[in-house]
VMD Tcl script that draws the C-alpha trace (Angstrom):
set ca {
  {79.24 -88.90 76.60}
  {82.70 -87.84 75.72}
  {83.32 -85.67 78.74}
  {83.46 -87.25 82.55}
  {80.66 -86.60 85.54}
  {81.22 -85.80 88.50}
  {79.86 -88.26 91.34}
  {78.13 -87.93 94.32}
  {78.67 -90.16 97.32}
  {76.68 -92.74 96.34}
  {78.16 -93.20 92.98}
  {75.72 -91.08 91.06}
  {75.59 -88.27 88.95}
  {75.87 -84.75 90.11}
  {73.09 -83.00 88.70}
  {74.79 -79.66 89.54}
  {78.51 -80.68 88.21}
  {78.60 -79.69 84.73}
  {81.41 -81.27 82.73}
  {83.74 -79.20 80.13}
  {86.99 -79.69 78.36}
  {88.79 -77.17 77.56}
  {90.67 -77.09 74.45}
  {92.91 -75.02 71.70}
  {93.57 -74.65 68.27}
  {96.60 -72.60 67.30}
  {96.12 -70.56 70.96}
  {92.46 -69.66 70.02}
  {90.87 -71.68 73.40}
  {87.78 -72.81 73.92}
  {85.55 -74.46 76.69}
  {83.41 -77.41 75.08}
  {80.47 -78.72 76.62}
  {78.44 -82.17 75.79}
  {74.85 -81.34 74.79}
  {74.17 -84.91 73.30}
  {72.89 -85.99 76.38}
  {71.63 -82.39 78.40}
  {70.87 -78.41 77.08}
  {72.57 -75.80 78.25}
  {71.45 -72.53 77.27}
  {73.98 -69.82 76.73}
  {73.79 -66.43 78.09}
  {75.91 -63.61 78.58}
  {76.34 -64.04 82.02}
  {77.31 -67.59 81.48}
  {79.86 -67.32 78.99}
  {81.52 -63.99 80.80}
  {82.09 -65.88 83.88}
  {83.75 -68.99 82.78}
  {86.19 -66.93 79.81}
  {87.23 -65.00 82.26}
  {90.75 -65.03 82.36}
  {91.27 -63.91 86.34}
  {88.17 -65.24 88.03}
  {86.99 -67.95 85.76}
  {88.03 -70.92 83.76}
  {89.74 -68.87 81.27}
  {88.67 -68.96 77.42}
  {88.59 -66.89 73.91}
  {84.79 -68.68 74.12}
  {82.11 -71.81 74.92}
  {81.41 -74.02 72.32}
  {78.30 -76.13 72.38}
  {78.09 -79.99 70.89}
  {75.24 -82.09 70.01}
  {73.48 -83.69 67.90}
  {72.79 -82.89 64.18}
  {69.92 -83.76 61.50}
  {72.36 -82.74 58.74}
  {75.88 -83.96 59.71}
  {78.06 -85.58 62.46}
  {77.26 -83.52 65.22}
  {76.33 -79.66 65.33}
  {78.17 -76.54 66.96}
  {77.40 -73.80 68.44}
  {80.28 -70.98 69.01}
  {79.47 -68.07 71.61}
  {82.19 -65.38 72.14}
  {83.41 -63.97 75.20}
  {81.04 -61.83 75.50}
  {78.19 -64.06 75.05}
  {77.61 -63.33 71.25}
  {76.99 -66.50 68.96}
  {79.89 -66.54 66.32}
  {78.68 -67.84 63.04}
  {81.86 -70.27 62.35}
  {85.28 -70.92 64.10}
  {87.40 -72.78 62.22}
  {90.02 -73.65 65.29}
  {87.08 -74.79 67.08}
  {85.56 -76.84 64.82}
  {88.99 -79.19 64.62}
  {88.75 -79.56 67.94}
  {85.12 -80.60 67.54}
  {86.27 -83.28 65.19}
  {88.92 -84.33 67.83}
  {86.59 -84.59 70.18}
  {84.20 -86.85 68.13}
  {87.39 -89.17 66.78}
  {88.85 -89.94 70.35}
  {86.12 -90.35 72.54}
  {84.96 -93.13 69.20}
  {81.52 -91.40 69.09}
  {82.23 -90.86 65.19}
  {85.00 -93.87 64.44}
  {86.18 -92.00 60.81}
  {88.98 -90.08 59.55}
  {86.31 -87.91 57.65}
  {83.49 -85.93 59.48}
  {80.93 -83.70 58.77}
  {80.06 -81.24 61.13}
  {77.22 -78.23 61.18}
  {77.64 -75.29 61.99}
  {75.37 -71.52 62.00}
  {77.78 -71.22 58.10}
  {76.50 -74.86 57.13}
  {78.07 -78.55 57.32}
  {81.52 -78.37 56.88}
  {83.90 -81.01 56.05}
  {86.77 -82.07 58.15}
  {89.57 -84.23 57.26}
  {91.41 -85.28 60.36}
  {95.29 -85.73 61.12}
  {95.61 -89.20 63.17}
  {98.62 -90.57 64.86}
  {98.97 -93.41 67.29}
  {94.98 -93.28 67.33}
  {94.27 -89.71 68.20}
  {93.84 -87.06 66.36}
  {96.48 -84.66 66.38}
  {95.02 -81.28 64.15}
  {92.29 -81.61 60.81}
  {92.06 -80.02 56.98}
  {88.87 -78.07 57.20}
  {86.91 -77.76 53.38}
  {85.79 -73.78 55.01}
  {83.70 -72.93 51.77}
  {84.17 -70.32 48.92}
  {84.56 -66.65 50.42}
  {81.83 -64.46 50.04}
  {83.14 -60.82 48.67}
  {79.86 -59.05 47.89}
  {79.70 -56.11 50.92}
  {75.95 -56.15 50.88}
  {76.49 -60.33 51.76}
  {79.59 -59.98 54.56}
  {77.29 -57.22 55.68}
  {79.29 -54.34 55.04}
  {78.41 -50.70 53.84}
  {80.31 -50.47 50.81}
  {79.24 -50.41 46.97}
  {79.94 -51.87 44.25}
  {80.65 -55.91 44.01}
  {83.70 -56.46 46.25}
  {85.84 -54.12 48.30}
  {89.84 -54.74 47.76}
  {91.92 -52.54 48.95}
  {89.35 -49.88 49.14}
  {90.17 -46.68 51.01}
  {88.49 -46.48 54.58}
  {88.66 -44.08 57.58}
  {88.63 -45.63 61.29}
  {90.19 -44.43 64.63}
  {91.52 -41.20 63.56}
  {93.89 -42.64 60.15}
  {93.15 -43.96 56.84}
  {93.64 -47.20 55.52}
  {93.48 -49.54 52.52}
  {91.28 -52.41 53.20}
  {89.36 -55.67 51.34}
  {86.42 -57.37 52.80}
  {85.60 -60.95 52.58}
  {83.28 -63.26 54.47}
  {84.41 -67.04 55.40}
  {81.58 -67.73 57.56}
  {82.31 -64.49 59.49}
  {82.50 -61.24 58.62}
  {86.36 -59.88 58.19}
  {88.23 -56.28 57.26}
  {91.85 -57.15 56.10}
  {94.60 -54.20 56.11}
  {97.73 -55.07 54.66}
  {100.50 -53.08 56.37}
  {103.55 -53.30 57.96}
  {104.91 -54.96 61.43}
  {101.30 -56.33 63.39}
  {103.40 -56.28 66.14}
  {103.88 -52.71 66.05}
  {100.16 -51.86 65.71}
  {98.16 -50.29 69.07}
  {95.27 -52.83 68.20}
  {93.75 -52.27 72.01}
  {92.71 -48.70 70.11}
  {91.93 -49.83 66.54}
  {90.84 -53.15 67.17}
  {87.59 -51.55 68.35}
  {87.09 -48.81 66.10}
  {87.03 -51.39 63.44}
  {84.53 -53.90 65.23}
  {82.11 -51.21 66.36}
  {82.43 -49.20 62.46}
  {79.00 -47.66 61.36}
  {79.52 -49.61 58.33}
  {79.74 -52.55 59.44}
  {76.09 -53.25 60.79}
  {76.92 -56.45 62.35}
  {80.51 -55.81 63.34}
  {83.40 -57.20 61.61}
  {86.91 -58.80 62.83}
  {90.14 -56.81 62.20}
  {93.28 -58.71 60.60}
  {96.45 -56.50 60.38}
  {98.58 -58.67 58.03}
  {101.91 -58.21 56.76}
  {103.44 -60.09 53.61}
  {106.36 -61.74 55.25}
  {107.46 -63.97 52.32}
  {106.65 -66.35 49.24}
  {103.37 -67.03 50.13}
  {103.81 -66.39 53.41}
  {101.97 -63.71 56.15}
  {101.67 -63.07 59.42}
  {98.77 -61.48 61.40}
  {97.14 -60.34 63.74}
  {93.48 -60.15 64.60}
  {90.98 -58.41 66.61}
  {87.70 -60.56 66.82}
  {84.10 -59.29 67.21}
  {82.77 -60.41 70.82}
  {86.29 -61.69 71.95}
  {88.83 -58.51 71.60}
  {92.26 -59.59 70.70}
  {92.44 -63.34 70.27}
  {95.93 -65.17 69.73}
  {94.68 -67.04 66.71}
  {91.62 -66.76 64.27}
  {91.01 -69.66 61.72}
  {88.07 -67.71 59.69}
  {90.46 -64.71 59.98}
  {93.37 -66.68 58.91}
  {91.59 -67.96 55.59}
  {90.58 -64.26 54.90}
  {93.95 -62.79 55.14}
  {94.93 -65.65 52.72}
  {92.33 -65.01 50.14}
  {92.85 -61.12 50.37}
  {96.66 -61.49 49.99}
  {95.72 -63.31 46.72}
  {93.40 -61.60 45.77}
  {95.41 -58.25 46.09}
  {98.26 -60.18 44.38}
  {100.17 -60.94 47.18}
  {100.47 -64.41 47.15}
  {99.21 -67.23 44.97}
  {96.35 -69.68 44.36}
  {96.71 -73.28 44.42}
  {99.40 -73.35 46.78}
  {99.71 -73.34 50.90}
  {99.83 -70.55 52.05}
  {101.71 -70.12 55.91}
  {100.34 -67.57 58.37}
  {101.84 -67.49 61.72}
  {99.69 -65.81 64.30}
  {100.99 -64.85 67.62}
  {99.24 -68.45 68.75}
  {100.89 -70.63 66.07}
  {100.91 -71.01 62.26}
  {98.14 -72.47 60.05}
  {98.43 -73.67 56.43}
  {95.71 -72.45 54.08}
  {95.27 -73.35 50.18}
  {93.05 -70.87 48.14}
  {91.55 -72.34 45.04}
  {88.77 -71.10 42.70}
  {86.50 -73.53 44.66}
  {86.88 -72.99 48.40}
  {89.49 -72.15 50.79}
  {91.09 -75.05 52.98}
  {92.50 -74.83 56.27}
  {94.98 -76.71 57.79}
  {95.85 -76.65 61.92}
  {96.48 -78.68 65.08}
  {94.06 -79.45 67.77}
  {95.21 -79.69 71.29}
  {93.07 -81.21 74.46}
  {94.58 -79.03 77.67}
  {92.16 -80.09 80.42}
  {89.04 -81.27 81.73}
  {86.97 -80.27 84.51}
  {83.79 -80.18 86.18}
  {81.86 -76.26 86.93}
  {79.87 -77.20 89.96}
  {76.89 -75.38 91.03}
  {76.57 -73.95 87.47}
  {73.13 -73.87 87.58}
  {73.05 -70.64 89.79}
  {74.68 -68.83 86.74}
  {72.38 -66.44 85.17}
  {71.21 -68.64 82.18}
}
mol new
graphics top color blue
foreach p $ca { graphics top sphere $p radius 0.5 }
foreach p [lrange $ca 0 end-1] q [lrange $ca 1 end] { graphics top cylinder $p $q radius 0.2 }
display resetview
Protein backbone atom coordinates (compact mmCIF):
# COMPACT_ATOMS: atom_id res chain seq x y z
CA UNK A 1 0.00 0.00 0.00
CA UNK A 2 1.25 3.42 -0.76
CA UNK A 3 -0.91 5.28 1.70
CA UNK A 4 -0.54 4.73 5.77
CA UNK A 5 -3.34 2.91 8.22
CA UNK A 6 -4.42 3.98 10.95
CA UNK A 7 -3.91 1.64 14.15
CA UNK A 8 -5.86 0.53 16.79
CA UNK A 9 -4.54 -0.08 20.26
CA UNK A 10 -3.31 -3.21 19.75
CA UNK A 11 -1.29 -2.40 16.75
CA UNK A 12 -3.83 -3.38 14.15
CA UNK A 13 -5.62 -2.05 11.43
CA UNK A 14 -8.57 0.18 11.73
CA UNK A 15 -11.13 -1.26 9.68
CA UNK A 16 -13.09 2.04 9.86
CA UNK A 17 -9.92 4.52 9.18
CA UNK A 18 -9.78 4.95 5.59
CA UNK A 19 -6.49 6.32 4.31
CA UNK A 20 -6.22 9.26 1.53
CA UNK A 21 -3.62 11.61 0.25
CA UNK A 22 -4.45 14.45 -0.95
CA UNK A 23 -2.71 15.90 -3.79
CA UNK A 24 -2.46 18.76 -6.73
CA UNK A 25 -1.53 19.34 -10.07
CA UNK A 26 -1.27 22.94 -11.20
CA UNK A 27 -4.10 23.86 -8.21
CA UNK A 28 -6.57 21.25 -9.68
CA UNK A 29 -6.67 18.98 -6.08
CA UNK A 30 -7.58 15.82 -5.61
CA UNK A 31 -8.17 13.19 -2.76
CA UNK A 32 -6.55 9.70 -3.81
CA UNK A 33 -7.49 6.61 -2.30
CA UNK A 34 -5.63 2.98 -2.47
CA UNK A 35 -7.99 0.39 -3.98
CA UNK A 36 -5.12 -2.22 -4.63
CA UNK A 37 -5.72 -3.71 -1.52
CA UNK A 38 -9.80 -2.68 -0.56
CA UNK A 39 -13.07 -1.20 -2.85
CA UNK A 40 -14.53 1.71 -2.18
CA UNK A 41 -17.51 2.53 -4.02
CA UNK A 42 -18.17 6.10 -4.95
CA UNK A 43 -21.34 7.87 -4.46
CA UNK A 44 -22.56 11.21 -4.46
CA UNK A 45 -22.86 11.51 -0.99
CA UNK A 46 -19.35 10.34 -0.56
CA UNK A 47 -17.55 12.49 -2.79
CA UNK A 48 -19.77 15.80 -1.69
CA UNK A 49 -18.73 15.40 1.80
CA UNK A 50 -15.06 15.01 1.64
CA UNK A 51 -14.64 18.02 -1.48
CA UNK A 52 -16.23 20.09 0.53
CA UNK A 53 -14.32 23.01 0.96
CA UNK A 54 -15.94 24.26 4.59
CA UNK A 55 -16.99 21.03 6.24
CA UNK A 56 -14.89 18.44 4.59
CA UNK A 57 -11.44 17.58 3.46
CA UNK A 58 -11.53 20.00 0.74
CA UNK A 59 -11.06 18.85 -3.07
CA UNK A 60 -11.87 19.74 -6.96
CA UNK A 61 -12.56 15.60 -6.69
CA UNK A 62 -11.71 11.69 -5.43
CA UNK A 63 -9.66 9.75 -7.48
CA UNK A 64 -9.67 6.01 -7.22
CA UNK A 65 -6.32 3.63 -7.75
CA UNK A 66 -5.96 0.05 -8.38
CA UNK A 67 -5.11 -2.41 -10.21
CA UNK A 68 -5.19 -2.74 -14.06
CA UNK A 69 -5.37 -5.75 -16.72
CA UNK A 70 -4.16 -3.30 -19.39
CA UNK A 71 -1.52 -0.98 -17.82
CA UNK A 72 0.27 0.09 -14.57
CA UNK A 73 -2.51 0.70 -12.47
CA UNK A 74 -6.13 2.05 -13.38
CA UNK A 75 -8.05 5.39 -12.37
CA UNK A 76 -11.03 6.33 -11.67
CA UNK A 77 -11.87 10.30 -11.52
CA UNK A 78 -15.30 11.37 -9.78
CA UNK A 79 -16.11 15.14 -9.65
CA UNK A 80 -17.35 17.09 -6.92
CA UNK A 81 -20.43 16.31 -7.37
CA UNK A 82 -20.08 12.68 -7.54
CA UNK A 83 -20.01 12.39 -11.44
CA UNK A 84 -17.23 10.02 -12.95
CA UNK A 85 -14.96 12.28 -15.22
CA UNK A 86 -13.75 10.38 -18.19
CA UNK A 87 -9.90 11.66 -17.97
CA UNK A 88 -7.96 14.25 -15.79
CA UNK A 89 -4.85 14.90 -16.96
CA UNK A 90 -3.50 16.76 -13.53
CA UNK A 91 -4.64 13.78 -11.82
CA UNK A 92 -3.26 11.27 -13.65
CA UNK A 93 0.54 12.83 -12.96
CA UNK A 94 -0.13 12.60 -9.68
CA UNK A 95 -1.16 8.98 -10.16
CA UNK A 96 2.20 8.35 -11.69
CA UNK A 97 3.81 10.12 -8.63
CA UNK A 98 2.16 8.15 -6.52
CA UNK A 99 3.19 4.81 -8.19
CA UNK A 100 7.12 6.13 -8.63
CA UNK A 101 7.63 7.11 -4.85
CA UNK A 102 5.92 4.72 -2.91
CA UNK A 103 8.36 2.05 -5.58
CA UNK A 104 5.14 0.13 -6.44
CA UNK A 105 6.07 0.81 -10.26
CA UNK A 106 10.17 1.43 -10.00
CA UNK A 107 10.24 3.26 -13.83
CA UNK A 108 10.54 6.58 -15.24
CA UNK A 109 7.83 5.44 -17.86
CA UNK A 110 4.26 4.27 -16.84
CA UNK A 111 1.25 3.32 -18.30
CA UNK A 112 -1.78 4.07 -16.70
CA UNK A 113 -5.75 3.36 -17.65
CA UNK A 114 -8.08 5.37 -17.53
CA UNK A 115 -12.34 5.54 -18.63
CA UNK A 116 -10.27 7.52 -22.24
CA UNK A 117 -7.81 4.39 -22.44
CA UNK A 118 -4.05 3.69 -21.22
CA UNK A 119 -2.21 6.64 -21.35
CA UNK A 120 1.41 7.14 -21.29
CA UNK A 121 3.28 9.06 -18.73
CA UNK A 122 6.75 10.16 -18.80
CA UNK A 123 7.81 11.28 -15.37
CA UNK A 124 10.09 14.31 -14.16
CA UNK A 125 12.52 12.78 -11.32
CA UNK A 126 14.83 14.63 -9.06
CA UNK A 127 16.67 13.49 -6.00
CA UNK A 128 14.40 10.23 -6.38
CA UNK A 129 10.93 11.64 -6.46
CA UNK A 130 9.04 12.65 -8.92
CA UNK A 131 8.55 16.17 -9.22
CA UNK A 132 5.61 16.69 -12.32
CA UNK A 133 5.23 14.05 -15.74
CA UNK A 134 4.80 14.54 -19.83
CA UNK A 135 1.45 12.96 -20.40
CA UNK A 136 1.11 11.29 -24.36
CA UNK A 137 -3.10 12.63 -23.84
CA UNK A 138 -4.09 11.19 -27.38
CA UNK A 139 -5.20 12.86 -30.71
CA UNK A 140 -8.31 15.28 -30.10
CA UNK A 141 -11.45 14.19 -31.26
CA UNK A 142 -13.31 17.20 -33.32
CA UNK A 143 -16.31 15.39 -34.82
CA UNK A 144 -19.52 17.04 -32.61
CA UNK A 145 -21.52 13.88 -33.00
CA UNK A 146 -18.10 12.09 -31.10
CA UNK A 147 -17.40 15.01 -28.18
CA UNK A 148 -21.14 14.67 -27.97
CA UNK A 149 -22.20 17.88 -29.09
CA UNK A 150 -25.29 19.08 -31.21
CA UNK A 151 -23.68 20.63 -34.01
CA UNK A 152 -23.33 19.58 -37.84
CA UNK A 153 -21.10 19.22 -40.04
CA UNK A 154 -17.42 17.58 -39.24
CA UNK A 155 -15.88 19.94 -36.65
CA UNK A 156 -17.12 23.12 -35.02
CA UNK A 157 -14.31 26.08 -35.01
CA UNK A 158 -15.24 29.09 -34.19
CA UNK A 159 -18.82 28.42 -34.89
CA UNK A 160 -21.41 30.96 -33.77
CA UNK A 161 -23.39 29.85 -30.52
CA UNK A 162 -25.97 31.47 -28.19
CA UNK A 163 -25.68 30.79 -24.23
CA UNK A 164 -26.64 32.92 -21.15
CA UNK A 165 -28.24 35.75 -22.82
CA UNK A 166 -24.93 36.75 -25.54
CA UNK A 167 -23.44 35.24 -28.50
CA UNK A 168 -20.25 33.80 -28.95
CA UNK A 169 -17.71 32.22 -31.30
CA UNK A 170 -16.77 28.85 -30.17
CA UNK A 171 -14.73 25.36 -31.38
CA UNK A 172 -15.34 22.05 -29.84
CA UNK A 173 -12.86 19.39 -29.28
CA UNK A 174 -12.75 16.29 -27.12
CA UNK A 175 -9.34 15.20 -25.21
CA UNK A 176 -10.87 12.58 -23.23
CA UNK A 177 -13.56 15.07 -22.07
CA UNK A 178 -15.84 16.96 -23.68
CA UNK A 179 -14.72 20.90 -24.04
CA UNK A 180 -16.35 24.39 -25.62
CA UNK A 181 -13.40 26.87 -26.18
CA UNK A 182 -14.27 30.79 -26.61
CA UNK A 183 -11.51 32.85 -27.50
CA UNK A 184 -12.03 36.34 -26.06
CA UNK A 185 -10.60 38.84 -24.18
CA UNK A 186 -9.41 39.25 -20.30
CA UNK A 187 -10.77 35.59 -18.42
CA UNK A 188 -10.36 37.51 -15.57
CA UNK A 189 -12.93 39.87 -16.46
CA UNK A 190 -15.55 37.22 -17.36
CA UNK A 191 -18.74 36.58 -14.68
CA UNK A 192 -18.06 32.74 -15.19
CA UNK A 193 -20.30 31.98 -11.79
CA UNK A 194 -23.24 32.96 -14.58
CA UNK A 195 -21.85 31.51 -17.84
CA UNK A 196 -19.95 28.81 -16.54
CA UNK A 197 -23.29 27.04 -16.10
CA UNK A 198 -25.19 28.00 -18.98
CA UNK A 199 -22.48 26.40 -20.93
CA UNK A 200 -22.29 23.03 -18.85
CA UNK A 201 -26.04 22.55 -18.64
CA UNK A 202 -26.49 23.71 -22.85
CA UNK A 203 -29.31 21.64 -24.61
CA UNK A 204 -26.69 20.85 -27.03
CA UNK A 205 -24.50 19.47 -25.23
CA UNK A 206 -26.27 16.11 -24.11
CA UNK A 207 -23.65 15.13 -21.76
CA UNK A 208 -22.46 18.53 -20.61
CA UNK A 209 -19.34 20.09 -21.66
CA UNK A 210 -16.46 22.20 -19.76
CA UNK A 211 -16.14 25.95 -20.53
CA UNK A 212 -12.51 27.44 -21.33
CA UNK A 213 -12.50 31.29 -21.76
CA UNK A 214 -9.02 31.75 -23.30
CA UNK A 215 -7.26 34.72 -24.32
CA UNK A 216 -4.12 34.80 -26.76
CA UNK A 217 -1.63 36.41 -24.50
CA UNK A 218 1.49 35.96 -26.69
CA UNK A 219 3.74 33.80 -29.18
CA UNK A 220 2.28 30.74 -28.47
CA UNK A 221 1.18 31.63 -25.41
CA UNK A 222 -2.66 31.71 -23.59
CA UNK A 223 -4.16 31.98 -20.61
CA UNK A 224 -7.52 30.54 -19.35
CA UNK A 225 -9.90 29.94 -17.52
CA UNK A 226 -12.26 27.03 -17.09
CA UNK A 227 -15.52 26.01 -15.81
CA UNK A 228 -15.63 22.10 -15.41
CA UNK A 229 -18.71 19.82 -15.68
CA UNK A 230 -19.44 18.28 -12.06
CA UNK A 231 -16.79 20.58 -10.32
CA UNK A 232 -17.87 24.42 -11.17
CA UNK A 233 -14.91 26.64 -11.46
CA UNK A 234 -11.71 24.71 -10.95
CA UNK A 235 -8.20 26.59 -10.70
CA UNK A 236 -6.63 24.36 -13.29
CA UNK A 237 -7.89 21.83 -16.00
CA UNK A 238 -5.26 19.60 -17.84
CA UNK A 239 -7.90 18.11 -20.55
CA UNK A 240 -9.08 21.76 -20.76
CA UNK A 241 -5.65 23.05 -21.04
CA UNK A 242 -4.76 20.70 -24.11
CA UNK A 243 -8.09 21.84 -25.76
CA UNK A 244 -7.50 25.48 -25.55
CA UNK A 245 -4.06 24.60 -27.12
CA UNK A 246 -5.34 22.65 -30.01
CA UNK A 247 -8.23 25.22 -30.67
CA UNK A 248 -5.76 28.18 -30.58
CA UNK A 249 -3.99 26.23 -33.40
CA UNK A 250 -6.39 25.18 -34.95
CA UNK A 251 -8.05 28.71 -35.24
CA UNK A 252 -4.53 29.94 -36.16
CA UNK A 253 -3.59 31.26 -33.08
CA UNK A 254 -0.65 29.61 -32.26
CA UNK A 255 1.49 26.90 -33.81
CA UNK A 256 2.04 23.13 -34.08
CA UNK A 257 5.11 21.45 -33.13
CA UNK A 258 6.03 23.79 -30.58
CA UNK A 259 5.14 24.27 -26.57
CA UNK A 260 2.69 25.96 -26.11
CA UNK A 261 2.39 27.96 -22.30
CA UNK A 262 -1.02 28.35 -20.67
CA UNK A 263 -1.12 29.82 -17.31
CA UNK A 264 -4.28 29.09 -15.43
CA UNK A 265 -5.18 30.88 -12.33
CA UNK A 266 -3.53 27.50 -10.54
CA UNK A 267 -0.22 27.54 -12.44
CA UNK A 268 1.06 27.14 -16.04
CA UNK A 269 1.29 23.91 -18.09
CA UNK A 270 3.32 23.30 -21.27
CA UNK A 271 1.46 21.58 -24.10
CA UNK A 272 2.93 20.52 -27.69
CA UNK A 273 0.25 19.92 -30.47
CA UNK A 274 1.40 17.70 -33.26
CA UNK A 275 -0.51 15.94 -36.09
CA UNK A 276 -0.30 12.82 -33.83
CA UNK A 277 -1.47 13.63 -30.31
CA UNK A 278 -1.33 16.39 -27.95
CA UNK A 279 1.31 16.24 -24.98
CA UNK A 280 1.07 17.71 -21.72
CA UNK A 281 3.53 18.83 -19.56
CA UNK A 282 2.92 19.81 -15.51
CA UNK A 283 4.08 19.39 -11.91
CA UNK A 284 2.70 17.09 -9.35
CA UNK A 285 2.64 18.10 -5.78
CA UNK A 286 1.89 15.64 -2.57
CA UNK A 287 0.15 18.27 0.16
CA UNK A 288 -1.01 15.81 2.83
CA UNK A 289 -2.09 12.63 4.08
CA UNK A 290 -4.71 11.60 6.33
CA UNK A 291 -6.94 9.08 7.61
CA UNK A 292 -11.32 9.67 7.21
CA UNK A 293 -12.41 7.65 10.17
CA UNK A 294 -15.75 6.22 10.48
CA UNK A 295 -16.17 6.55 6.67
CA UNK A 296 -18.13 3.73 6.42
CA UNK A 297 -21.33 5.55 7.77
CA UNK A 298 -21.11 7.74 4.56
CA UNK A 299 -23.88 7.06 2.24
CA UNK A 300 -22.00 4.72 -0.23
Amino acid sequence: MWLMQRKNRKGQASADALPFVKMHGCGNDYLYFDCFSREIPASRDFCERLCDRHKGIGADGIVLVGPSGRADAEMRMYNRDGSEGMMCGNAIRCVGKLLYDSGMVPREVVAIGTKSGVKTLELLVSDGEVSGAAVDMGAPEWAPARIPAAFSGERAVSVPFSAAGAEWKVTLVSMGNPHCVVFCGDPDAAPLEIIGPAFERHAAFPEGINAEFVQIAGKNEIRMRVWERGSGETLACGTGACAAAAAAVENGFCRKNEEILVHLRGGELSVRVTDQTVKMTGNAVRVFEGVIEGWQNISL
